[in-house]
NUMIZA-234399 format. One record per atom (N, C-alpha, C): x, y, z; residue in three letters; residue number from 1; atom name; chain. Coordinates in steps of 0.02 Angstrom, whole numbers. Layout:
N
u, v, w, res, n, atom, chain
X, Y, Z, ALA, NUM, CA, A $
...
//
This chain:
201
u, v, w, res, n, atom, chain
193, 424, 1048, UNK, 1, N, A $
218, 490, 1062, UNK, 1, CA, A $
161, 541, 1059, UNK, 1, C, A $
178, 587, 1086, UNK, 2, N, A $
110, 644, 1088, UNK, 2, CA, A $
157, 687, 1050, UNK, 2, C, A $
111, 731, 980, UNK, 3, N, A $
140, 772, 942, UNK, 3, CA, A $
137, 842, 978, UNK, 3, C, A $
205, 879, 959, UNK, 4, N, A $
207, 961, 998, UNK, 4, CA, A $
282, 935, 1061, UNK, 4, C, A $
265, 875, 1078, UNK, 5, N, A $
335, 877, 1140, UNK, 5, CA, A $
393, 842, 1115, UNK, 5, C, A $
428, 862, 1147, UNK, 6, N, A $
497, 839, 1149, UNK, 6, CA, A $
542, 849, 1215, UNK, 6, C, A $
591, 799, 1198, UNK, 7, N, A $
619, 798, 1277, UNK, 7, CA, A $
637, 884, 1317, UNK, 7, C, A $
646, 870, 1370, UNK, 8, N, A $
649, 938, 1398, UNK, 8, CA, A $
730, 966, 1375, UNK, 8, C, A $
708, 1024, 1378, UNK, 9, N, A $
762, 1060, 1346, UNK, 9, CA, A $
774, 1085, 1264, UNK, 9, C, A $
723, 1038, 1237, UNK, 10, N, A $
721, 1039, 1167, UNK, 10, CA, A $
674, 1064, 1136, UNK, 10, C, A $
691, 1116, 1083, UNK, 11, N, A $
610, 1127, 1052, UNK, 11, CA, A $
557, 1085, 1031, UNK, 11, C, A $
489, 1081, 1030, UNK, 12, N, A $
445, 1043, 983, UNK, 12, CA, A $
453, 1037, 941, UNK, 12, C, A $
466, 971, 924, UNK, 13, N, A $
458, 938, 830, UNK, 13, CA, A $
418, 940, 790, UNK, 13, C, A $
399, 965, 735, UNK, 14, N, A $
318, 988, 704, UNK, 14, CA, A $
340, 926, 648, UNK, 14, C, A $
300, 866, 643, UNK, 15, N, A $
319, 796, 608, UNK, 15, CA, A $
308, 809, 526, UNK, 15, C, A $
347, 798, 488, UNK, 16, N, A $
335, 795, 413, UNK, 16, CA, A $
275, 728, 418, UNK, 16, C, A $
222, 756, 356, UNK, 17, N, A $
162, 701, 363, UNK, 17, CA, A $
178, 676, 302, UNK, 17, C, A $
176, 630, 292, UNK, 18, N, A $
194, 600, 210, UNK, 18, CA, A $
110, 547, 190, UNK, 18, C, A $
78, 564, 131, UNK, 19, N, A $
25, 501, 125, UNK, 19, CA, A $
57, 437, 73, UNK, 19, C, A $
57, 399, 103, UNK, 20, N, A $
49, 322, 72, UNK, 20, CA, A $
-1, 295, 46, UNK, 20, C, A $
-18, 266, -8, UNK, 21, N, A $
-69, 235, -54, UNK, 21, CA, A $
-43, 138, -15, UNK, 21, C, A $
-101, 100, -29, UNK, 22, N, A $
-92, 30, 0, UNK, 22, CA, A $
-140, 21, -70, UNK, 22, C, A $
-126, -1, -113, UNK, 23, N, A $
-175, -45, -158, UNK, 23, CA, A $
-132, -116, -183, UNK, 23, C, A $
-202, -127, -225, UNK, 24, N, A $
-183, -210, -250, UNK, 24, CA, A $
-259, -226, -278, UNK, 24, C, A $
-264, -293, -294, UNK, 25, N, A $
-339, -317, -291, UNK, 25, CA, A $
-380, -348, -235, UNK, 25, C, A $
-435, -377, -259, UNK, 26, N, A $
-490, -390, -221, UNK, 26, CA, A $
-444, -449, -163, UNK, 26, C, A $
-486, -427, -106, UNK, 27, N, A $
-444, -476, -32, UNK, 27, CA, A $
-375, -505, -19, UNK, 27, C, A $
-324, -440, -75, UNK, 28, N, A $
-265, -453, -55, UNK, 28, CA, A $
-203, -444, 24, UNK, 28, C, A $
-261, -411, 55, UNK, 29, N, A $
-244, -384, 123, UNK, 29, CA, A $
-212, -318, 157, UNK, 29, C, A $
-253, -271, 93, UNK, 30, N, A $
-225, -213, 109, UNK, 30, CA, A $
-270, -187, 171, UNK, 30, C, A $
-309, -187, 187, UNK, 31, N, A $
-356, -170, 266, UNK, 31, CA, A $
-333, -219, 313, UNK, 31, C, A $
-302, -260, 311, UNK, 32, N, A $
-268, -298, 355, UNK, 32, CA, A $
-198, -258, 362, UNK, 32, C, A $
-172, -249, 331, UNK, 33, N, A $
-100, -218, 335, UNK, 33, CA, A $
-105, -135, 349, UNK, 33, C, A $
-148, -108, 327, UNK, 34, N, A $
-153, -32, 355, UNK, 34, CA, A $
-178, -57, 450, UNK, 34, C, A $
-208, -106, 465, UNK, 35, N, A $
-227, -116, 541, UNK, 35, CA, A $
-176, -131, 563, UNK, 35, C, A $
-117, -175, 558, UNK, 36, N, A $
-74, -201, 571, UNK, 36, CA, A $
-44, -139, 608, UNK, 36, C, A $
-5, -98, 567, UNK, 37, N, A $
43, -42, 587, UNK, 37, CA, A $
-10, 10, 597, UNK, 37, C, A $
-56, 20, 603, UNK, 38, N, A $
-88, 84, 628, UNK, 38, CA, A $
-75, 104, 707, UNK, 38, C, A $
-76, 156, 728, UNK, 39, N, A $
-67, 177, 786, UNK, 39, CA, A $
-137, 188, 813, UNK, 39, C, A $
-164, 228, 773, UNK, 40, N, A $
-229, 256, 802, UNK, 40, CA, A $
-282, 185, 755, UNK, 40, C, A $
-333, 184, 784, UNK, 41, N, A $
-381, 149, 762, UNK, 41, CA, A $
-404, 154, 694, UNK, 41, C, A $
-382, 117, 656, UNK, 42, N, A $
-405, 133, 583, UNK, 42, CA, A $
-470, 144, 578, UNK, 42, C, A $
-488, 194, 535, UNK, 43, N, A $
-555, 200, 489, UNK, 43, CA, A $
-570, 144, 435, UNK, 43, C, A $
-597, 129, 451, UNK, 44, N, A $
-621, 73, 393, UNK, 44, CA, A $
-698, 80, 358, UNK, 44, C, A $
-701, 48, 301, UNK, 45, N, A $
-774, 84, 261, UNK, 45, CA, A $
-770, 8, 223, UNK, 45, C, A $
-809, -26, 261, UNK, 46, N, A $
-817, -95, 247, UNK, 46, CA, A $
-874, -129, 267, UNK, 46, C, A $
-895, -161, 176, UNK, 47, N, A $
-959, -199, 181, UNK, 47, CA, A $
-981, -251, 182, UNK, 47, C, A $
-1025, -280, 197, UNK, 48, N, A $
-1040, -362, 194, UNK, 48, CA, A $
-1052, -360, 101, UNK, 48, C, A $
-1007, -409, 82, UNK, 49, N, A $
-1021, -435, 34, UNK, 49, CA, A $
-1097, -469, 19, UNK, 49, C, A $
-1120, -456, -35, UNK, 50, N, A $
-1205, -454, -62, UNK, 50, CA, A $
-1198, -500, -109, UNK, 50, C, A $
-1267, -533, -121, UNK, 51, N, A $
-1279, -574, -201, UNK, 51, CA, A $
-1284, -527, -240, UNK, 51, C, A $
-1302, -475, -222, UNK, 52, N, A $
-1316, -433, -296, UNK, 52, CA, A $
-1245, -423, -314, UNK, 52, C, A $
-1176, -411, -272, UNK, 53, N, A $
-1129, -397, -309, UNK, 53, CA, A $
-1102, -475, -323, UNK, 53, C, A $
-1114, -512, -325, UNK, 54, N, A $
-1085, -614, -323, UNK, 54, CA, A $
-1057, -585, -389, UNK, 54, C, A $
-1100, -562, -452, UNK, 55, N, A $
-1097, -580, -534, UNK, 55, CA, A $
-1031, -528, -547, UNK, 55, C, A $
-1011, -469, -494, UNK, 56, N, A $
-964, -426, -498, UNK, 56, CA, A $
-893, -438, -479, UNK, 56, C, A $
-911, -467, -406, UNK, 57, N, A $
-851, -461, -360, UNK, 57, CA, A $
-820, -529, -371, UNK, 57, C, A $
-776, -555, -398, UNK, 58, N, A $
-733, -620, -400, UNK, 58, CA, A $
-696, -625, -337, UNK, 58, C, A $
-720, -705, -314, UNK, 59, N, A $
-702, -718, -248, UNK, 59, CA, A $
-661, -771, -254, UNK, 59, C, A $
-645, -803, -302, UNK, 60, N, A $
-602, -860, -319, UNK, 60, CA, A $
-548, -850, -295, UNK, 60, C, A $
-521, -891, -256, UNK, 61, N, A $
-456, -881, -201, UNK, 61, CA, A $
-449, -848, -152, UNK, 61, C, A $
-504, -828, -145, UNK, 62, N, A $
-542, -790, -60, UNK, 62, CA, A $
-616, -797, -61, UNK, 62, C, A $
-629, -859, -45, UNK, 63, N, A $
-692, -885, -32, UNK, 63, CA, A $
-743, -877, 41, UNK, 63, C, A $
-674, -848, 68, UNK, 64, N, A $
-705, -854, 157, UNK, 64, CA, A $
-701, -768, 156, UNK, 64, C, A $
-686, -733, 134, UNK, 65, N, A $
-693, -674, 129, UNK, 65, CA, A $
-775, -648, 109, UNK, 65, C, A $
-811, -600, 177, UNK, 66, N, A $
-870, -569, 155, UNK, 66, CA, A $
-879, -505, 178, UNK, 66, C, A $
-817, -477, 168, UNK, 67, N, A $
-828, -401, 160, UNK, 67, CA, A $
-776, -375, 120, UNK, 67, C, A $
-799, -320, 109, UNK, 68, N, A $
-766, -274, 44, UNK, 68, CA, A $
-753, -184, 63, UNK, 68, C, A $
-687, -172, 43, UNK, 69, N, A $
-696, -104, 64, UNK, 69, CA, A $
-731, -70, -5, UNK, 69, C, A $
-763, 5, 24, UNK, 70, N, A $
-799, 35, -25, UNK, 70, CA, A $
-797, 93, -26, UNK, 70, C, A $
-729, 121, 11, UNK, 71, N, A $
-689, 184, 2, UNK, 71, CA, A $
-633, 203, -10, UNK, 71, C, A $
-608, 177, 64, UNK, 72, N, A $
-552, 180, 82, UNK, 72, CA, A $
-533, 147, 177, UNK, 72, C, A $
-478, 125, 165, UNK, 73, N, A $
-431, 94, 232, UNK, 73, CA, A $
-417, 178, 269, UNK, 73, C, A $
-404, 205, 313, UNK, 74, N, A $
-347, 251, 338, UNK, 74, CA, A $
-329, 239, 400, UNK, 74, C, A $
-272, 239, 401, UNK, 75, N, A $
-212, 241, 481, UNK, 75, CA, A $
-146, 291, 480, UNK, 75, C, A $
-120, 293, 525, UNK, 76, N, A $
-67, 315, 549, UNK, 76, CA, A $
-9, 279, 575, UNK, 76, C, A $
54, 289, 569, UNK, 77, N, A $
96, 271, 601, UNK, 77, CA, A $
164, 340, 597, UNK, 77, C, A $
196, 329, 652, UNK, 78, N, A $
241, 382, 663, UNK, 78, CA, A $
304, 338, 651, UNK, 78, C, A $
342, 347, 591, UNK, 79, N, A $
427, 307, 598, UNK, 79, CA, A $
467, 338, 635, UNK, 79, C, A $
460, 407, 650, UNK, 80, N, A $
518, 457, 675, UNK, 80, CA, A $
473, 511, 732, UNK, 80, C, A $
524, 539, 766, UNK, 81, N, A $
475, 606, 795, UNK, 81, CA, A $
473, 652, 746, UNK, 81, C, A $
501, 645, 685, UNK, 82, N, A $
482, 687, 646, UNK, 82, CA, A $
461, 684, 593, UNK, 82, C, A $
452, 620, 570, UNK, 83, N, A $
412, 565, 511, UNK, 83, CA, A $
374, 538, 532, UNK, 83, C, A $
275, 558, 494, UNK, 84, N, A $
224, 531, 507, UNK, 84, CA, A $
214, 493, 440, UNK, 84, C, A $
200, 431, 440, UNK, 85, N, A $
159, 410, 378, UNK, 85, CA, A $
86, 413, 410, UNK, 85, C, A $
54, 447, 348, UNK, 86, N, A $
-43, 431, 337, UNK, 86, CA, A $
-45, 379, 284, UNK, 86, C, A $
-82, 316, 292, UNK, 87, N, A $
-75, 257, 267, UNK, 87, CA, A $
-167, 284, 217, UNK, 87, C, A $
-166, 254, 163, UNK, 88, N, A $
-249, 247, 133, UNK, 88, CA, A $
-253, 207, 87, UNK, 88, C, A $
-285, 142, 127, UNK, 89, N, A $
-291, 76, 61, UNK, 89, CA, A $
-359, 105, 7, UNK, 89, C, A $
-338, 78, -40, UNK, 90, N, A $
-385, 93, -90, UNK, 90, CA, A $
-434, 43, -81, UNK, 90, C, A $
-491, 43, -117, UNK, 91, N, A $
-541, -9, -151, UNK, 91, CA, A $
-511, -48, -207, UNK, 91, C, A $
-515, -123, -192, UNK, 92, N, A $
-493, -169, -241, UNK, 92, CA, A $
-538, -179, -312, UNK, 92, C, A $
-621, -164, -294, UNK, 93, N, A $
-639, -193, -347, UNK, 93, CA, A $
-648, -145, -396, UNK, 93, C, A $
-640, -160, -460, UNK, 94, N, A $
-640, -107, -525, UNK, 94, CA, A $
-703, -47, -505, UNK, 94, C, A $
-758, -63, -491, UNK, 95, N, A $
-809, -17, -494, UNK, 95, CA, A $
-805, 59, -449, UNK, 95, C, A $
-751, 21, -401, UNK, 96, N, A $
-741, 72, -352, UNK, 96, CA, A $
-655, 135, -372, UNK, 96, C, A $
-635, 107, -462, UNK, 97, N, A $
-585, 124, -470, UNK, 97, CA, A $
-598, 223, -466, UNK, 97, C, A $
-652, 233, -479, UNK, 98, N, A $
-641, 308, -495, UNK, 98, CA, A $
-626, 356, -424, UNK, 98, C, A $
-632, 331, -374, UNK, 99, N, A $
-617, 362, -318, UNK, 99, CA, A $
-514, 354, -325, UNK, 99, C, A $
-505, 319, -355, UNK, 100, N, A $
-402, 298, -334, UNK, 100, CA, A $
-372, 373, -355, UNK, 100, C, A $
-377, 434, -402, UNK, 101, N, A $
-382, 490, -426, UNK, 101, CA, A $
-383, 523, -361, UNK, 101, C, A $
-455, 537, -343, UNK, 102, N, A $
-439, 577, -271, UNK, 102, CA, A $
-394, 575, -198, UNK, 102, C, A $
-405, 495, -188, UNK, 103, N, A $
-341, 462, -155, UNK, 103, CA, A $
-266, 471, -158, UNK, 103, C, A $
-239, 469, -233, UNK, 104, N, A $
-187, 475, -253, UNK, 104, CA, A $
-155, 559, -261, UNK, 104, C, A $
-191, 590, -237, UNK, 105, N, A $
-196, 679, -232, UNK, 105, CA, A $
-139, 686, -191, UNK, 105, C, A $
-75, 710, -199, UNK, 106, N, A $
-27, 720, -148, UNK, 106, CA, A $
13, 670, -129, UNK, 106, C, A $
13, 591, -151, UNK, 107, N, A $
31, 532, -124, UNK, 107, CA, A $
105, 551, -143, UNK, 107, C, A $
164, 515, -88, UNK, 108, N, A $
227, 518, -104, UNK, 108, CA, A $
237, 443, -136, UNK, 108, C, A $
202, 394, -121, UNK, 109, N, A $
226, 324, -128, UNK, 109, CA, A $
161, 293, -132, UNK, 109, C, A $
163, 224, -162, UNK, 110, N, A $
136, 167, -146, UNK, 110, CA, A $
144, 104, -143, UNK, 110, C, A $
108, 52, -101, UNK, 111, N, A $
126, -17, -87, UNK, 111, CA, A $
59, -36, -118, UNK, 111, C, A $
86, -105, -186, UNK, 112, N, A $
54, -134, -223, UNK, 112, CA, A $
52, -213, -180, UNK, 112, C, A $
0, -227, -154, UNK, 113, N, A $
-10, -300, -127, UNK, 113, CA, A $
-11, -338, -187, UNK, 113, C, A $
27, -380, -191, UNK, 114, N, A $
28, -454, -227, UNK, 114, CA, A $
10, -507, -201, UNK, 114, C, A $
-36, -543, -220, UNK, 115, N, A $
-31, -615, -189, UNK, 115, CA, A $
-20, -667, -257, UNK, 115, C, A $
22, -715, -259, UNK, 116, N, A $
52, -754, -281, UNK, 116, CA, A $
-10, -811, -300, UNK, 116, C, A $
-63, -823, -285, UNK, 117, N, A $
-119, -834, -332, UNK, 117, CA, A $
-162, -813, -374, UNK, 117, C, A $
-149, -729, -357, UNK, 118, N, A $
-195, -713, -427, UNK, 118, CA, A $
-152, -628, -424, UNK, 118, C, A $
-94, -666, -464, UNK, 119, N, A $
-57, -621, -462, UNK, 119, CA, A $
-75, -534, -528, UNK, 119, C, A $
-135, -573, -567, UNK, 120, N, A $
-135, -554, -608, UNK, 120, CA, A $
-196, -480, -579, UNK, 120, C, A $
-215, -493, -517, UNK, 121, N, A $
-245, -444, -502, UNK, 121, CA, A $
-221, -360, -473, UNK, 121, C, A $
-145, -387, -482, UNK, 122, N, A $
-124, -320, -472, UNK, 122, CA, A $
-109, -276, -546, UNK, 122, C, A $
-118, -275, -591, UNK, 123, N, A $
-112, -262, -627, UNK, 123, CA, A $
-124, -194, -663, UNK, 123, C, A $
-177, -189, -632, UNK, 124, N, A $
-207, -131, -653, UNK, 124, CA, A $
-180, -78, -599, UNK, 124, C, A $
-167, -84, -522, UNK, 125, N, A $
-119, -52, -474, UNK, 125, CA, A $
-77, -35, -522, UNK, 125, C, A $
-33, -77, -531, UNK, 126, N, A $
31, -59, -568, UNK, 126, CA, A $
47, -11, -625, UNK, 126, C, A $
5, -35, -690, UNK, 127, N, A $
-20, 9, -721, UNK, 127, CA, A $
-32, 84, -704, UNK, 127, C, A $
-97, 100, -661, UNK, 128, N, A $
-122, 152, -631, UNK, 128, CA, A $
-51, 186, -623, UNK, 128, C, A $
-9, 181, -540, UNK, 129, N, A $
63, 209, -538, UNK, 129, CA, A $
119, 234, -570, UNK, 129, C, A $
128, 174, -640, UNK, 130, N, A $
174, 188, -688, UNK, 130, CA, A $
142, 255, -735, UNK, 130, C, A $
86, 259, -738, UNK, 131, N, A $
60, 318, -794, UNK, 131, CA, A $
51, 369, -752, UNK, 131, C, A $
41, 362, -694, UNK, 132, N, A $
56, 442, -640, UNK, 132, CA, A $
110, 429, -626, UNK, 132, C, A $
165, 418, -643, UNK, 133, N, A $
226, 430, -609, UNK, 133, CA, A $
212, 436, -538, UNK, 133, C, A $
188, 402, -518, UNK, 134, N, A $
201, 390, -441, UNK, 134, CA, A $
240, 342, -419, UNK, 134, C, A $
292, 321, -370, UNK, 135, N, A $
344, 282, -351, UNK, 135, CA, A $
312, 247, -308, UNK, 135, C, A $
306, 166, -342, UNK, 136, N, A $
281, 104, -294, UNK, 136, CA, A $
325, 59, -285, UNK, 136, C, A $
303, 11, -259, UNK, 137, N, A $
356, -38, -213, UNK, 137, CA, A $
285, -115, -214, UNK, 137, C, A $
324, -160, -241, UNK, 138, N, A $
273, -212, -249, UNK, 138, CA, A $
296, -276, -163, UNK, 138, C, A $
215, -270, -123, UNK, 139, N, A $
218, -321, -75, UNK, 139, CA, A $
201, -377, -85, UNK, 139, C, A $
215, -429, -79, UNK, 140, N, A $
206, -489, -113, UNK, 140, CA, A $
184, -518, -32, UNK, 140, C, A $
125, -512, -14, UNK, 141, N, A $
91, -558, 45, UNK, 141, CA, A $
94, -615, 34, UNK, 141, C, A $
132, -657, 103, UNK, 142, N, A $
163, -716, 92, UNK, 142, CA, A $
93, -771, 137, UNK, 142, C, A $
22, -763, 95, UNK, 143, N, A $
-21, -824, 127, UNK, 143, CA, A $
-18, -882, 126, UNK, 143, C, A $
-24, -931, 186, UNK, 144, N, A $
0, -965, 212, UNK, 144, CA, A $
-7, -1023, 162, UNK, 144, C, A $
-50, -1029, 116, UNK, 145, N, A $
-78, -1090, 77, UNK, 145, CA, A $
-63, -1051, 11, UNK, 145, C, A $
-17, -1018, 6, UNK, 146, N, A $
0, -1005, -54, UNK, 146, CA, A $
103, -983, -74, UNK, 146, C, A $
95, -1037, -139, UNK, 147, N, A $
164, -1040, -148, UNK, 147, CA, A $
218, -979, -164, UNK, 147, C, A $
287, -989, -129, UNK, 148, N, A $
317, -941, -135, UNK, 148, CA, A $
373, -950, -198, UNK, 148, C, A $
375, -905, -214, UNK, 149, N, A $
410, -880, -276, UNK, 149, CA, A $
453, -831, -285, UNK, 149, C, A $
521, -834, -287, UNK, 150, N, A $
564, -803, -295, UNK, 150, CA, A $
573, -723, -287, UNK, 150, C, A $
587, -684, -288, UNK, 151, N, A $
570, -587, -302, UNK, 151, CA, A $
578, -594, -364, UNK, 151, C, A $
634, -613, -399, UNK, 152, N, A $
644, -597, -471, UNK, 152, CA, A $
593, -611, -526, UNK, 152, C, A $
569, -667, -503, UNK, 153, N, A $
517, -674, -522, UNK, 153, CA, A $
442, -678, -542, UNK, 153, C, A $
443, -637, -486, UNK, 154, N, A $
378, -596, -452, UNK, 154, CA, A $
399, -546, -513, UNK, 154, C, A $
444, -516, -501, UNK, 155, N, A $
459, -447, -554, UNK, 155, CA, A $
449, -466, -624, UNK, 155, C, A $
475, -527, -661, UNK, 156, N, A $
469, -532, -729, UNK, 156, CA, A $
378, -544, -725, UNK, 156, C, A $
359, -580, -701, UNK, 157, N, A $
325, -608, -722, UNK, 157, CA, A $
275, -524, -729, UNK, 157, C, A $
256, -490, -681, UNK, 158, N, A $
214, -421, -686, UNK, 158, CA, A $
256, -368, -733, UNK, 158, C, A $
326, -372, -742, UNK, 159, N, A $
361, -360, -803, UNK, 159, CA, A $
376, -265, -796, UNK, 159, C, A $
397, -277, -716, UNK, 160, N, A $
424, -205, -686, UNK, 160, CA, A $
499, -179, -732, UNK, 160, C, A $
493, -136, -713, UNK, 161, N, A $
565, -74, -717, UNK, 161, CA, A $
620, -118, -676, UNK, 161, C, A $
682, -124, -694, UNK, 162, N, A $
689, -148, -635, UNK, 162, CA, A $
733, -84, -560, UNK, 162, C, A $
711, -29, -551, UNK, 163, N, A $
701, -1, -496, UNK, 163, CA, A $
646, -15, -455, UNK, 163, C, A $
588, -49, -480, UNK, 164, N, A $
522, -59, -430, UNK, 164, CA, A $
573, -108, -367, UNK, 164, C, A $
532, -73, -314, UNK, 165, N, A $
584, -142, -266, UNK, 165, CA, A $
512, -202, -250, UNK, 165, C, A $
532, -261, -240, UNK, 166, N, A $
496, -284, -234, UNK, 166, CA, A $
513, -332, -167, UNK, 166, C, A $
454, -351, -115, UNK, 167, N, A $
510, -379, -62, UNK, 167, CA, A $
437, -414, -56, UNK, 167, C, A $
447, -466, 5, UNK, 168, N, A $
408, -513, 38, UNK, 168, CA, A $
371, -490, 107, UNK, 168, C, A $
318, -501, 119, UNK, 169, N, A $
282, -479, 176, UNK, 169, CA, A $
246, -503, 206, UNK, 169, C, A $
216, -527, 267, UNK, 170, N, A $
166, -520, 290, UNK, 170, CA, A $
122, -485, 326, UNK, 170, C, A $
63, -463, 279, UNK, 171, N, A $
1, -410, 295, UNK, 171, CA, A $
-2, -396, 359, UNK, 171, C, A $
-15, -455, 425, UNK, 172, N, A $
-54, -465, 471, UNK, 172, CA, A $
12, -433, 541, UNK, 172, C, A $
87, -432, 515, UNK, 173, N, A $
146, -414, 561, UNK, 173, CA, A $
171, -368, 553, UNK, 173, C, A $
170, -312, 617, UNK, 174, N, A $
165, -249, 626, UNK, 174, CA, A $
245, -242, 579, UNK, 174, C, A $
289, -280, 610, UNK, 175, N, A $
359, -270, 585, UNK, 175, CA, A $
374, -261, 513, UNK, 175, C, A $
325, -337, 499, UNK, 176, N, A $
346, -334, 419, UNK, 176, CA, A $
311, -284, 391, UNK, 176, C, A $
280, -251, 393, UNK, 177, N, A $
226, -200, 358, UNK, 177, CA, A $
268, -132, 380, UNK, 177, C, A $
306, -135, 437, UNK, 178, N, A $
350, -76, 429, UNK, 178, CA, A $
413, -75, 389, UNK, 178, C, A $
441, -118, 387, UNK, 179, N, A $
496, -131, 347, UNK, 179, CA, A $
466, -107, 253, UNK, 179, C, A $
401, -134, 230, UNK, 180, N, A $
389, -115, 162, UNK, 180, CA, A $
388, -33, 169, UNK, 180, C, A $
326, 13, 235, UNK, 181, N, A $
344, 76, 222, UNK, 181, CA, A $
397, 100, 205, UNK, 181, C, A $
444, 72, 260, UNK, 182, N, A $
523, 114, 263, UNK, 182, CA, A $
535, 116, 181, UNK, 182, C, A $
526, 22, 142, UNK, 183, N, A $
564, 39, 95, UNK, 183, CA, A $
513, 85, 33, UNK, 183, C, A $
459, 96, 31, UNK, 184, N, A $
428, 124, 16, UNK, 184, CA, A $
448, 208, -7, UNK, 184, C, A $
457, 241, 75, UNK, 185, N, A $
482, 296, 73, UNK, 185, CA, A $
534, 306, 42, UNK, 185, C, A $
607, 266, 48, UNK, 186, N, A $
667, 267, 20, UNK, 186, CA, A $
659, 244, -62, UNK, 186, C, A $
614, 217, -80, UNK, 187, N, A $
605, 228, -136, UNK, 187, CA, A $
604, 259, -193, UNK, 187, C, A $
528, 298, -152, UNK, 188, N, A $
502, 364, -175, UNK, 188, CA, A $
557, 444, -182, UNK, 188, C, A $
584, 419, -125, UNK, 189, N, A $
643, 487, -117, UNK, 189, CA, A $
724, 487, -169, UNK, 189, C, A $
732, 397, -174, UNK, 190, N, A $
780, 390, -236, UNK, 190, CA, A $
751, 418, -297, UNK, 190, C, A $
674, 388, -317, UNK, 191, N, A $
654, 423, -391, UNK, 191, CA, A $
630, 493, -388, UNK, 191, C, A $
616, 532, -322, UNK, 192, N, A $
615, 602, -342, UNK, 192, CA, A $
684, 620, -365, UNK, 192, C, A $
735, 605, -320, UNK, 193, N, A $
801, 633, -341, UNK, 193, CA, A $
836, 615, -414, UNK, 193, C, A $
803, 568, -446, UNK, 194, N, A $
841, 535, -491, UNK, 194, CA, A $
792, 578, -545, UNK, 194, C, A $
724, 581, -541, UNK, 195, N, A $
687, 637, -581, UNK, 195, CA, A $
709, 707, -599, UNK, 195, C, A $
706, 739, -540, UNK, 196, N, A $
720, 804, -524, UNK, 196, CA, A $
799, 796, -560, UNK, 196, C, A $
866, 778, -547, UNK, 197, N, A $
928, 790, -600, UNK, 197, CA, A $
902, 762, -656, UNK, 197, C, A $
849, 731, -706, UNK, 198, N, A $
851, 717, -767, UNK, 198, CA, A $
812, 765, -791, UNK, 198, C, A $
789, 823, -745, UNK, 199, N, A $
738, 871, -789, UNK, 199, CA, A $
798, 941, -777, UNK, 199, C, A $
833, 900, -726, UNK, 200, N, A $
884, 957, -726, UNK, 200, CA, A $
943, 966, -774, UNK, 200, C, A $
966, 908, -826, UNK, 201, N, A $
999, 904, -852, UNK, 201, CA, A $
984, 884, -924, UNK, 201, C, A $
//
């Protein structure tokens, strides 16, 4: 769609922009999944993996992986003519954590990538969200050589609220990566409302 038109007869739609956070850990496929659903050509800020970082960057269970983001992912996608998501994967590896603060400036939501082999790398995502009260939604990327496991159990085991929604995905399909926004947004908009009456009451 081109922003400003609308069908004839109708005024221009001026689109609510909403930002989305995409984190997780190291080569869980959050720059894959912000490309997926992007409209416009993602920005990407991605490096060849170095020996000097080997003793830093843990590659165990992504061995064929040799690049690293070292900013940030950003894309776009439009759900509505009048709903824009701005998508911004974070940096997975710890060193790059002090930039997630500026990122997270304004965020309505975020999608926590899980992968079901080193599940333990989302952790600190999770963490991070729950102490900003920010409203996430855990994606559990379903790679191909790696076993699947229940939702419920995905949830005990990282040892969520149980409002976190947690659903199944794959990174690389435009569809499935829209389906987590959607639930993403509806998320975020249940725990503002459910916030906002407990400060109201």
């Amino acid at each position: 769609m081109i922003f400003g038109r609308s069908e004839r007869g109708k005024s221009p739609v001026e689109p609510v922009t909403l930002k989305i956070l995409v984190a997780g850990g190291f080569g869980v496929g959050k720059t894959t999944l912000v490309g997926a659903v992007s409209e416009i050509r993602p920005l990407r800020t991605e490096e060849l993996l170095t020996e000097a970082g080997r003793p830093v960057d843990d590659t165990s269970g992504v061995e064929g992986k040799h690049t690293t983001t070292v900013a940030m992912d950003f894309g776009r996608i439009t759900l509505r003519e009048d709903l824009v998501l701005y998508l911004f994967g974070t940096p997975g590896q710890e060193r790059f954590w002090f930039m997630w603060d500026e990122l997270a400036e304004g965020a309505l939501g975020a999608v926590v990538l899980a992968d079901t082999r080193r599940l333990e790398d989302c952790f600190a995502a999770v963490d991070y969200f729950e102490r900003r009260s920010i409203p996430f939604l855990i994606g559990v990327n379903c790679f191909e050589d790696a076993a699947r496991y229940p939702v419920e159990s995905v949830r005990k085991a990282l040892d969520l609220d149980p409002e976190v929604p947690v659903v199944l995905c794959d990174a690389r399909d435009r569809e499935s990566v829209k389906e987590v926004l959607i639930g993403v947004v509806r998320h975020a908009m249940a725990y503002g409302a459910g916030h906002r009456q407990s400060v109201t009451t």
